[in-house]
C-alpha positions in Angstrom: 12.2 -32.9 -2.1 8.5 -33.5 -3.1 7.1 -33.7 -6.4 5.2 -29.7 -5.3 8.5 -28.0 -6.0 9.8 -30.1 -8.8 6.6 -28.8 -10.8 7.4 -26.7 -13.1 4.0 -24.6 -13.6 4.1 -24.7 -9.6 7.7 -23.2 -9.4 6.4 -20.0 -11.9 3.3 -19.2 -10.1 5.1 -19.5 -6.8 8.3 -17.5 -8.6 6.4 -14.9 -9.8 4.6 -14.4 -6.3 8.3 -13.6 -4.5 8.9 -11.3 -7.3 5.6 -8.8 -7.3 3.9 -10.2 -4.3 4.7 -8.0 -1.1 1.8 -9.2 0.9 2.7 -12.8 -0.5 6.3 -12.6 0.7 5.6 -10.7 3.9 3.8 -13.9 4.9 5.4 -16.4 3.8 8.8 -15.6 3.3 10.0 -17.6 6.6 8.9 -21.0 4.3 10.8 -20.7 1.5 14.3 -20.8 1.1 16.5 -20.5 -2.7 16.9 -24.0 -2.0 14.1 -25.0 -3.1 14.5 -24.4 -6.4 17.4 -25.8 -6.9 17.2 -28.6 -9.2 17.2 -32.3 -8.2 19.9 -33.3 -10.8 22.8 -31.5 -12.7 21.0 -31.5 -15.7 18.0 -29.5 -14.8 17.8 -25.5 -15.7 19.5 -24.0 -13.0 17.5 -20.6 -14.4 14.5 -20.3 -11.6 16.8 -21.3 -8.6 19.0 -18.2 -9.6 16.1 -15.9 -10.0 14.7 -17.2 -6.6 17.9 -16.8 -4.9 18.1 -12.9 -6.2 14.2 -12.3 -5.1 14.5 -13.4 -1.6 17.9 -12.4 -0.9 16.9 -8.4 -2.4 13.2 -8.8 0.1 15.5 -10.2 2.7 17.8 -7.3 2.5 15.3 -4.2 1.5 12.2 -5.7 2.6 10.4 -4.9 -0.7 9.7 -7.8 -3.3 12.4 -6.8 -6.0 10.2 -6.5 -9.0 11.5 -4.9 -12.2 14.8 -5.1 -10.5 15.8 -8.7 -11.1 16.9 -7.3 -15.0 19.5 -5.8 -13.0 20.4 -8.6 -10.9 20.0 -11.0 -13.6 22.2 -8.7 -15.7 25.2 -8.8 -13.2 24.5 -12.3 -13.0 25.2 -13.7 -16.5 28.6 -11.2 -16.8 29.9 -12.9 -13.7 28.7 -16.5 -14.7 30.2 -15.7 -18.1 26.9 -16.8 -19.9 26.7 -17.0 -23.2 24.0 -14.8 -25.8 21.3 -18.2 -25.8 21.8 -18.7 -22.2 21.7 -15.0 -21.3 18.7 -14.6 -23.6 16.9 -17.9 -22.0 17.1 -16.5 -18.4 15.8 -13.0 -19.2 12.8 -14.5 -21.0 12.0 -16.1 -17.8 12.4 -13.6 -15.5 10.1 -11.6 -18.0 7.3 -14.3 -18.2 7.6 -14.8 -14.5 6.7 -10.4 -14.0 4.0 -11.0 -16.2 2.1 -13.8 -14.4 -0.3 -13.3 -12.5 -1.2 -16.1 -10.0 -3.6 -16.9 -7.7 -2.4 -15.9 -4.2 -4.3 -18.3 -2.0 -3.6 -21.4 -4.7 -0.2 -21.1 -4.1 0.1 -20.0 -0.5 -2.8 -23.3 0.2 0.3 -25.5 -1.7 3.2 -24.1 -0.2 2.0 -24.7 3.4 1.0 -28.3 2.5 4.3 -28.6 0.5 6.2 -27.3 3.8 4.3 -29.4 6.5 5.2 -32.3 4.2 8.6 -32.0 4.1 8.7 -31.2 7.7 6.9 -34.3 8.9 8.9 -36.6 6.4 12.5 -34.9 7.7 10.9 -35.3 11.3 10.1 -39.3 10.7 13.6 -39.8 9.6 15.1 -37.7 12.4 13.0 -40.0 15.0 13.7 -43.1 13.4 17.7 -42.3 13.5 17.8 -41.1 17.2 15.1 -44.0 18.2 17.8 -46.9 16.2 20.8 -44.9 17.9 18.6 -45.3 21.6 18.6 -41.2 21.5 14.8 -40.4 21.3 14.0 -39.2 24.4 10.6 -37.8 25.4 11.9 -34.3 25.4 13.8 -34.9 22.2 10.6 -36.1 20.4 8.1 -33.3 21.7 10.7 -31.1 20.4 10.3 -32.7 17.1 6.4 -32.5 16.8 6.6 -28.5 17.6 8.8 -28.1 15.3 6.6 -29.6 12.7 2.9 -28.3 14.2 4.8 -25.0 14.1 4.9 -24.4 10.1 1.5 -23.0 9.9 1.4 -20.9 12.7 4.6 -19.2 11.6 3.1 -18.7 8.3 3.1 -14.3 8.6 5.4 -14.2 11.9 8.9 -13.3 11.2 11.2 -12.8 14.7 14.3 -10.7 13.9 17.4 -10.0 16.2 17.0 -6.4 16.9 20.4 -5.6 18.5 22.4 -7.9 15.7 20.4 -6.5 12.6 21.5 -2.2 12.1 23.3 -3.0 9.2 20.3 -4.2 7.5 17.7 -1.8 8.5 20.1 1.1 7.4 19.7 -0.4 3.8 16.8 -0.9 4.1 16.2 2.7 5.2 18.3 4.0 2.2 16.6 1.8 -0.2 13.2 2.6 0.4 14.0 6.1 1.5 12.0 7.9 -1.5 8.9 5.1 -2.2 8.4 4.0 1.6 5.8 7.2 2.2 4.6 8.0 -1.0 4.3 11.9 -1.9 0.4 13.2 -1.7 1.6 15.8 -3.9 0.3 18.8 -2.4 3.5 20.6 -1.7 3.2 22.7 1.7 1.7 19.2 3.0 4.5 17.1 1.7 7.1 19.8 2.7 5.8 20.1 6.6 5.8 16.0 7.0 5.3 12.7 5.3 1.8 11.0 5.3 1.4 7.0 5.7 3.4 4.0 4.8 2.4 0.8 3.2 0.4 -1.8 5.9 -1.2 2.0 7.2 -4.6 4.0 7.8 -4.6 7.2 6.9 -7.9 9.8 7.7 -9.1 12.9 6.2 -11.8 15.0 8.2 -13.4 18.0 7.6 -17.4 20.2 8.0 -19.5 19.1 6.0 -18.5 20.1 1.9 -15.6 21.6 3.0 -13.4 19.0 0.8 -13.0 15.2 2.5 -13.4 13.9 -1.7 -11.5 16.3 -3.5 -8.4 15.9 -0.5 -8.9 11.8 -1.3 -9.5 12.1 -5.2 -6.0 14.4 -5.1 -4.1 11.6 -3.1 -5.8 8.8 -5.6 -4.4 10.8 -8.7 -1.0 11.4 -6.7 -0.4 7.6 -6.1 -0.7 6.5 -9.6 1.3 9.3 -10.7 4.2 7.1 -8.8 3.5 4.1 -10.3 1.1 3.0 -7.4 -2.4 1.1 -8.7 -5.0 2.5 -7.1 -8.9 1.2 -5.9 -11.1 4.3 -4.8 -14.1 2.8 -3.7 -17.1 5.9 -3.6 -20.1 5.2 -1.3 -21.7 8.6 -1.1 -21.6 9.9 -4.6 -22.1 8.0 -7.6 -19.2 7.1 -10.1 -20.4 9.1 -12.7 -19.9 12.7 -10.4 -16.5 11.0 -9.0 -15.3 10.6 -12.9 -16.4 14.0 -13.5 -14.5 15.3 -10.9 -11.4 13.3 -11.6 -11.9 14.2 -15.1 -12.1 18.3 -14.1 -8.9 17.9 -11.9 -7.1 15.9 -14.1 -8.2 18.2 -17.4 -7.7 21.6 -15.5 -11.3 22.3 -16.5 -14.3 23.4 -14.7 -16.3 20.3 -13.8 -19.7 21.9 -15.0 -17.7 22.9 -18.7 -16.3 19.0 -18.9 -18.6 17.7 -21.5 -18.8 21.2 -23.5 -15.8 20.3 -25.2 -14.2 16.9 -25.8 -12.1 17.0 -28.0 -10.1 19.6 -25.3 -10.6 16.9 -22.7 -9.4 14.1 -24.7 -5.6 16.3 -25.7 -5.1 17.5 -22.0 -6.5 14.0 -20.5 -3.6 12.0 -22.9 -0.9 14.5 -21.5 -1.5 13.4 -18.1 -2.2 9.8 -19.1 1.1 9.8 -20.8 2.8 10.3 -17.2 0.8 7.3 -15.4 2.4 3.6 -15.7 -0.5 2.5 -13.7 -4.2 2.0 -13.0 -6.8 3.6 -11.4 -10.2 1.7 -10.7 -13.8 3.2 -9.0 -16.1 1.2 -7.4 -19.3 2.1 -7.2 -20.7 1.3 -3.8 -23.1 3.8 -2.9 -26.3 1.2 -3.2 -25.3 0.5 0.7 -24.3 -2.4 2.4 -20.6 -2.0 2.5 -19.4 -3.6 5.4 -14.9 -3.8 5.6 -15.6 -7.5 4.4 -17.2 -6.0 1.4 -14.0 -3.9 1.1 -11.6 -6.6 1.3 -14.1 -8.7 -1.2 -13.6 -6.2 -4.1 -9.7 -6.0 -2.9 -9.6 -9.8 -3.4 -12.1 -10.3 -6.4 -10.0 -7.2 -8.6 -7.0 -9.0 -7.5 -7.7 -12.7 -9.2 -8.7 -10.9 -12.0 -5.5 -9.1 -12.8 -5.5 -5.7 -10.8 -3.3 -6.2 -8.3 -3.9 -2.2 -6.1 -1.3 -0.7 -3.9 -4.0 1.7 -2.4 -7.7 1.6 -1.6 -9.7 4.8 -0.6 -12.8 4.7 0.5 -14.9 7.9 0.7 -16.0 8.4 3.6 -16.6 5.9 6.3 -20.1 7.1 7.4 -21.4 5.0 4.4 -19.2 1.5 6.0 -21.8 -0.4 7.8 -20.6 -2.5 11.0 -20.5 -6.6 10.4 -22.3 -6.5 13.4 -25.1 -4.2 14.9 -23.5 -2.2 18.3 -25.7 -0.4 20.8 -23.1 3.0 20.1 -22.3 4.0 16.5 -18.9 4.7 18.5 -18.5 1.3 19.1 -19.6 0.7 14.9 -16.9 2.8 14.2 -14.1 1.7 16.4 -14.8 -1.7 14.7 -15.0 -0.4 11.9 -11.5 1.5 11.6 -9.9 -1.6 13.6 -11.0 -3.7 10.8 -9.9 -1.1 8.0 -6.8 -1.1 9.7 -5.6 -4.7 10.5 -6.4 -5.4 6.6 -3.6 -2.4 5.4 -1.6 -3.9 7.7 -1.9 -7.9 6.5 -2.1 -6.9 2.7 0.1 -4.1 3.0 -1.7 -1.5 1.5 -1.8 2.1 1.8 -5.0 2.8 2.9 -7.2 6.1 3.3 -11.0 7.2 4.2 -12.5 10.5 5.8 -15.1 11.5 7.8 -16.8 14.4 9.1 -16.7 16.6 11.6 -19.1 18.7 13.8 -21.1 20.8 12.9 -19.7 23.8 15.2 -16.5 23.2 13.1 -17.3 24.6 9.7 -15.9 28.1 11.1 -12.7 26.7 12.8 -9.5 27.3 11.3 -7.8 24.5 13.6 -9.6 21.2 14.1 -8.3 18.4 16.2 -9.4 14.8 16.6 -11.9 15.3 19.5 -13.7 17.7 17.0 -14.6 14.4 15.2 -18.4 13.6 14.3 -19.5 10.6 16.7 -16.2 9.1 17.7 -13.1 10.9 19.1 -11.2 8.7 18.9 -10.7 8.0 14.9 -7.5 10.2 15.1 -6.3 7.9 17.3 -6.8 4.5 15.4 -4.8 5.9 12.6 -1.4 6.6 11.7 -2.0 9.7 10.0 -4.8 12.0 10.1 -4.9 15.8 8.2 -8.2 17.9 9.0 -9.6 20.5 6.4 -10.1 24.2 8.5 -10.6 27.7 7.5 -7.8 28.5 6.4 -6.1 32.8 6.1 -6.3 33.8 2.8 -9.9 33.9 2.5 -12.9 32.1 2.6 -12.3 29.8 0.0 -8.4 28.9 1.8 -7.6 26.1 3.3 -5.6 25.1 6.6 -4.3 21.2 6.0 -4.0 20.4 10.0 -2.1 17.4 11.3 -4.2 16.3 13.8 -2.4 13.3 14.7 0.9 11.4 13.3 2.3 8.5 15.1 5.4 8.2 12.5 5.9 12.4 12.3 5.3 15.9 13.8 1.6 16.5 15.0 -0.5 19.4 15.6 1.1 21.5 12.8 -0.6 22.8 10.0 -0.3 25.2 6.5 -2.6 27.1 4.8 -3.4 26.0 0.8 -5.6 27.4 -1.7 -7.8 24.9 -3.7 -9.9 25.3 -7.1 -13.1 24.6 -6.1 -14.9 25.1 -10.2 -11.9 22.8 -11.5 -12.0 20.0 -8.5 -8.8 21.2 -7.6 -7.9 21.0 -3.8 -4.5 22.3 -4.6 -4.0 25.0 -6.6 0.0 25.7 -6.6 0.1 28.9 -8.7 -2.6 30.2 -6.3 -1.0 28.6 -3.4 2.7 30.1 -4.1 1.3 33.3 -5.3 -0.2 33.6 -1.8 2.9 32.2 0.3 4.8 35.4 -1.7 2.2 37.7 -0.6 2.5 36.6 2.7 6.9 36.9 2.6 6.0 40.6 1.3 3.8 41.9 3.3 6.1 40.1 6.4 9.0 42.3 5.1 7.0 45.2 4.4 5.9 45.4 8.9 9.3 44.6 9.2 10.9 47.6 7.6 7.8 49.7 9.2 8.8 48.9 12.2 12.6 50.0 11.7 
């Protein structure tokens, strides 16, 4: 074993990667093994080989880096090893410190690769020196050899599972991540009717022009962190201090043009909420132009080195993205654009969202699908998910959330919702439920009219 692994500091950084890290272990989980951590001599601590071995047998199992879940694991652990209170006490603090830390991906992925070809090449000159003394090294032998080395880095993100032999394991999987896999958007009619994206997705919002693309975003920014999820929203049409105002409104159940009368209101009914949240929301300010998806993936990168690790990025809207390249067809801008937007959920494994808008013959529709799209059709079709913001029944100011596409759930279904437009609210549930009832009534009233 090199001197890489046997570092100590190296071990922790590369420890508490497996255990936060999903992107992390999603690419380079087929490189490490609990192995490697294990000591060289008898009277090394034992401690980060056991925590490694829980971390990548729980990812290997659920698929999901197991996080504040190694006190479980750890707990089990010491009753079965029959540890005593100093040894017990030793571990946990580890595990703790390791949660805590906050490494730089690309340090330790850079590290781990070298480590790995390493190893590989000095097990491969000992394998050909063996068979070559033993008069075993053919040619087809020792090409086999140098693949197997010049293969480490290009299976660095590529994991090949045997479907047929592996149903046990995505049923737990399944049942595991059952609740957390598609995180709520909390709008309930929406949430009821199906489920919305999954990490390593797209998901779109469309709608006319002011007809409520931010507020549908802002409402899925505040759901996310209200289930633990960190959030980046990254605004490029309106400036940070109207999105704060409007997050403020929502959040506050105030009108957005009374926020500042009273602060001391806003400050009691802003800690309520804030009490519920166990993680971060961050805005970007980006409408100075020139945001291009490798300015995106920039901030992504730049807030994660500096502590703020998101599990989301929204970006409102994707009019304001600019293409890394000029195309002769803003279609062709945009089909880069959402490619781009895409393949970077996908590799980080993010849940990501943006919007855009429709045309202007749609501000009157009530159902809008994804050839109703401003400049490219085919947006709905880049995306796993895509909702689209229509007239809805109950009145001008009513909503009708659309599915206009869904490659993981039921399309082309929709349900009407009533927003608060003076308290940035684009789901109002008392208003929304008192509706549905007056709907149920006046269904039952035809009914018995009709008898």
């Amino acid at each position: 074993m090199s001197s890489l692994i046997d570092d100590v500091g190296y071990q922790d950084s590369l420890l508490s990667l497996i255990l936060n890290d999903r992107a992390f272990l999603r690419r380079h989980s087929t490189l490490l093994a609990a192995a490697d951590f294990k000591p060289a001599s008898n009277s090394g601590s034992r401690d980060r080989w056991i925590i490694a071995t829980k971390a990548l047998e729980h990812y290997r199992k659920y698929r999901e880096p197991i996080g504040k879940l190694i006190g479980v694991e750890l707990k089990d652990h010491v009753r079965i090893a029959r540890f005593g209170k100093d040894r017990a006490k030793e571990l946990a603090g580890l595990a703790r410190n390791l949660l805590r830390d906050d490494p730089s991906a690309k340090a330790v992925s850079d590290r781990l690769i070298e480590w790995r070809l390493t190893a590989e090449r000095t097990k491969a000159i000992d394998e050909i020196i063996e068979l070559n003394a033993a008069n075993e090294l053919t040619n087809e032998v020792f090409a086999q050899i140098v693949r197997r080395v010049s293969s480490v880095e290009d299976s660095v993100g590529v994991e090949v599972a045997e479907y047929y032999a592996s149903l046990e394991e995505r049923i737990i999987r399944r049942a595991f991540r059952k609740d957390s896999r598609y995180p709520a958007i909390m709008i309930d009619p929406v949430d009821q009717m199906v489920r919305s994206i999954a990490r390593g997705q797209l998901g779109l919002v469309m709608a006319p022009y002011k007809r409520g693309k931010s507020l549908f975003l802002i409402q899925i920014a505040k759901a996310y962190t209200l289930q633990g999820l960190n959030v980046l929203y990254i605004t490029l049409e309106d400036p940070k201090d109207d999105v704060e105002d409007r997050f403020d409104a929502g959040i506050a159940e105030i009108p957005v043009k009374e926020v500042g009368d009273d602060p001391a209101q806003l400050r009691k009914r802003f800690a309520r909420f804030r009490r519920l949240i166990k993680s971060k929301l961050k805005i970007y300010d980006g409408t100075d132009g020139g945001i291009t998806v490798s300015k995106v993936i920039q901030i992504y990168e730049t807030e994660k080195e500096l502590g703020f690790k998101a599990d989301a990025i929204i970006v409102d809207y994707d009019e304001e993205i600019e293409p890394e390249q000029n195309n002769q067809q803003r279609r062709m801008d945009f089909d880069q654009i959402y490619r781009a937007l895409r393949r970077f959920m996908a590799k980080e494994q993010l849940l990501g969202w943006t919007a855009a808008q429709t045309k202007r013959n749609t501000s009157d529709l009530k159902i809008i699908v994804g050839d109703e799209i401003g400049e490219d059709i085919g947006k709905a079709k880049k995306v796993a998910c895509a909702f689209a913001l229509g007239r809805g029944d109950w009145g001008d100011e009513s909503l009708y959330v659309h599915v206009a596409a869904h490659k993981f759930d039921r399309g082309n279904i929709g349900c009407n919702i009533m927003p608060d437009l003076p308290r940035m609210l684009i789901f109002d549930r008392d208003a929304t439920q008192a509706m549905e009832k007056a709907d149920v009534l006046k269904q039952l009233e035809e009914l018995e009219n009709d008898e």
